[in-house]
C-alpha angles and dihedrals in degrees: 000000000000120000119243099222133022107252121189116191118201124192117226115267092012087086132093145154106260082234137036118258102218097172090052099052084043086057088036095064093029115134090247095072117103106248084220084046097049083046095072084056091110089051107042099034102207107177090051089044099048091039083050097051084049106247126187129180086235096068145113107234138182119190108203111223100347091201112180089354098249088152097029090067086066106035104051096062093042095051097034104097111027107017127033126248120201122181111215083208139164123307100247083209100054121143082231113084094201092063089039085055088054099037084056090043086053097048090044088052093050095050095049097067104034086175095066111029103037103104089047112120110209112209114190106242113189108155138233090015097048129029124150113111105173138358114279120277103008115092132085109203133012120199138194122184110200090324106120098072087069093052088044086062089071091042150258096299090054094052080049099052090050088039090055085047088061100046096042082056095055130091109232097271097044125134126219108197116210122205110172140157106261131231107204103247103238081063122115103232138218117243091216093041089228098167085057088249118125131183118251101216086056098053079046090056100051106052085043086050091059094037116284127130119215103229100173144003125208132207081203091121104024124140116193087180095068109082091185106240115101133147107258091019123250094340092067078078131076134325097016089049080194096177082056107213100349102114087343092151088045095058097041085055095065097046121213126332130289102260129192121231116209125184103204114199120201096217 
């Protein structure tokens, strides 16, 4: 039977970039980084992740829901002289406040460290009212970091319609790199992904469903530690601690959450 896409599994800690990076690590270890930030490091592997979904300084990127700005951090100064970074951020006129509060602590972010951020091109990214990221056809590599589950909450229809977003803004080549918390996959999921797991053939299933081709799958981020049930779901982990002190050192114990990591090809 012939498969139906190319899958590469890589084990965790067996993978690395053909080359050295130099001007990653540099931003990697760069004074603008958050310490607390840069202490999540271990967990989150973001030299490994960024060199597997292919990124070049050159590039074209857009960042999906930047949140806090763990990977912006990185990716501004990387990206600042030679590529292009645009975060697909909140609406700062949202009717939630919750999404008017991040769109003001991104902005606030930005505007601190003009030397860093001030090439970066803010689109507003409200799904599923508002969608478009970049104009069609121009970027390289799209990249979401744990945020599928959120648009999971509102359905199938709505990951697709980011999902076909991303893939209208690429050039045919482009990669959209998927990180994303795990659901093991003899697990019975919820349709709302509630707990904040999501199964990874599913992920897999709809980018294929609006015209990617999964060209590789990393054990990057992998945890085999986190056996994804939890009460209070995956923010009972570190960092969110969500249960507080309840099992703290348990869960700490255990790190951050097994995460997939998908390289998406426009074909």
């Amino acid at each position: 039977m012939k498969r139906r896409t190319a899958i590469v599994l890589l084990a965790l800690g067996t993978w690395a970039p053909a080359q050295a990076d130099e001007a990653l690590k540099a931003a990697l270890a760069g004074a603008q980084r958050t310490p607390a930030y840069a202490a999540r490091d271990a967990w989150r592997h973001p030299y490994e992740t960024l060199s597997f979904f292919g990124l070049r300084p050159d590039m074209t990127v857009v960042e999906i829901k930047p949140g806090g700005g763990w990977y912006t951090e990185i990716l501004a100064p990387y990206l600042r002289e030679r590529g292009r970074l645009i975060l697909a951020a909140d609406d700062p006129d949202s009717a939630s406040a919750y999404y008017r509060r991040s769109a003001e602590r991104l902005q606030h972010r930005l505007q601190a460290q003009p030397a860093v951020y001030d090439r970066v091109q803010v689109t507003v990214f409200e799904p599923p009212r508002r969608l478009q990221m970049a104009a069609a056809g121009t970027v390289d590599l799209v990249l979401t970091f744990r945020n599928v589950h959120n648009w999971a909450a509102d359905g199938d229809d709505v990951v697709k319609a980011v999902f076909r977003s991303v893939h209208d803004s690429l050039k045919r080549g482009g990669v959209f790199g998927v990180v994303e918390h795990r659901l093991p996959a003899d697990r019975v999921p919820d349709p709302k992904a509630a707990s904040g797991y999501l199964h990874q053939a599913h992920v897999t299933r709809l980018a294929e469903s609006v015209g990617f081709t999964l060209a590789a799958a990393s054990e990057i981020n992998a945890n085999p530690r986190d056996s994804a049930d939890h009460e209070g779901g995956v923010w009972a982990l570190p960092p969110s601690y969500a249960n507080k002190d309840k099992d703290r050192a348990r869960y700490a114990a255990i790190g951050e959450s097994d995460r997939m990591t998908l390289k998406f090809v426009k074909r």
